[in-house]
N, C-alpha and C positions, 0 to 999 in steps of 0.2 A: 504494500500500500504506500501510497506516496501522497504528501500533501502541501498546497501550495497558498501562494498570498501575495497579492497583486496590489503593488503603489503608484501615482505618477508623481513624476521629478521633472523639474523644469531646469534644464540645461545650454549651455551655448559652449561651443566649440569653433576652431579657427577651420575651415572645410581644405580640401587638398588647393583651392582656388586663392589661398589666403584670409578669406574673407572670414569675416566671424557672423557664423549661422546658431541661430537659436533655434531649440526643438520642445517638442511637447512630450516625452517618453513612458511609456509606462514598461514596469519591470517585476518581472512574474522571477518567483523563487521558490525552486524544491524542494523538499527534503525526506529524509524516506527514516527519521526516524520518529516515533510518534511525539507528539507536539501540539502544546496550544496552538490555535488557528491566531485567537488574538495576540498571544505573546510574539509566535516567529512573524505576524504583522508588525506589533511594535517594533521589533528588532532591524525588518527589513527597511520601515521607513526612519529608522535612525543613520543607518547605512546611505540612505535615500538623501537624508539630508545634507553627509559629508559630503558628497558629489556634488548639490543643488550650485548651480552659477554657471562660473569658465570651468570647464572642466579639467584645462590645461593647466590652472590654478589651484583649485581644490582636491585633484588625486592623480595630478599629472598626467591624463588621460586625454586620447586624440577622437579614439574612435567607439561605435557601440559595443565591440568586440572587447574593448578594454573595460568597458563600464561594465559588463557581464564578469568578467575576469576580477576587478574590482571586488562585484558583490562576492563571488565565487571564494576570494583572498578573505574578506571580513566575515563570512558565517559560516567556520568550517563543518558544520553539518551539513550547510546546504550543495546539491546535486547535481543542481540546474537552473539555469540563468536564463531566459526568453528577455530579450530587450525588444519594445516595441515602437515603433514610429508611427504612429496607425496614421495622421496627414497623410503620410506619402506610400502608405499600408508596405513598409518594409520593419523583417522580424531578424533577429542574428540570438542564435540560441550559443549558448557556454556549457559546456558539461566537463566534468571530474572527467 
C-alpha cells in the first residue's frame, strides 16, 4: 500500500533562455510506509515552503527534476516525487 499528499508551491526559476519564469506547481509525494495522511501533509508542505520563491536561491535548484530530487533528499521515507505544471499540463516524476 502506498500513500500520498499533494501541495502547491509557487516558484520562479531562470528558464535555459535566461529569462526568469515563474510557475504554479503542485507536488504529489509517496510513501509506502504507513503514515498520517495529515502529518506527511504537514511535512510535505514545510519542504514546500523551503523551495517557495527563486529556486536558484532557496535550494539551488534549476529544474523540476531537481525540485523532485529536492523533496526526495528532505523526506527520506518518501518514494516518489510527481512534480506538476498543470498550465502547461507537463509532469517529471522522481523515484528512489
Amino acid at each position: 500500500m502506498q500513500w500520498a499528499s499533494t501541495v502547491a508551491v509557487e516558484i520562479a526559476h531562470l528558464g535555459t533562455d535566461g529569462v526568469l519564469h515563474g510557475h504554479s506547481l503542485t507536488i504529489e509525494a509517496w510513501t509506502d510506509r504507513r503514515t498520517c495522511l495529515d502529518a506527511w501533509k504537514a511535512r510535505l508542505s514545510s519542504v514546500a515552503d523551503e523551495m517557495a520563491g527563486h529556486l536558484e536561491r532557496t535550494i539551488g535548484a534549476r529544474t523540476f527534476e531537481d525540485v523532485g530530487a529536492f523533496v526526495l533528499a528532505s523526506l527520506p521515507e518518501c518514494t516518489r516525487v510527481i512534480v506538476r505544471l498543470p498550465t502547461r499540463g507537463h509532469l517529471v516524476e522522481v523515484t528512489r
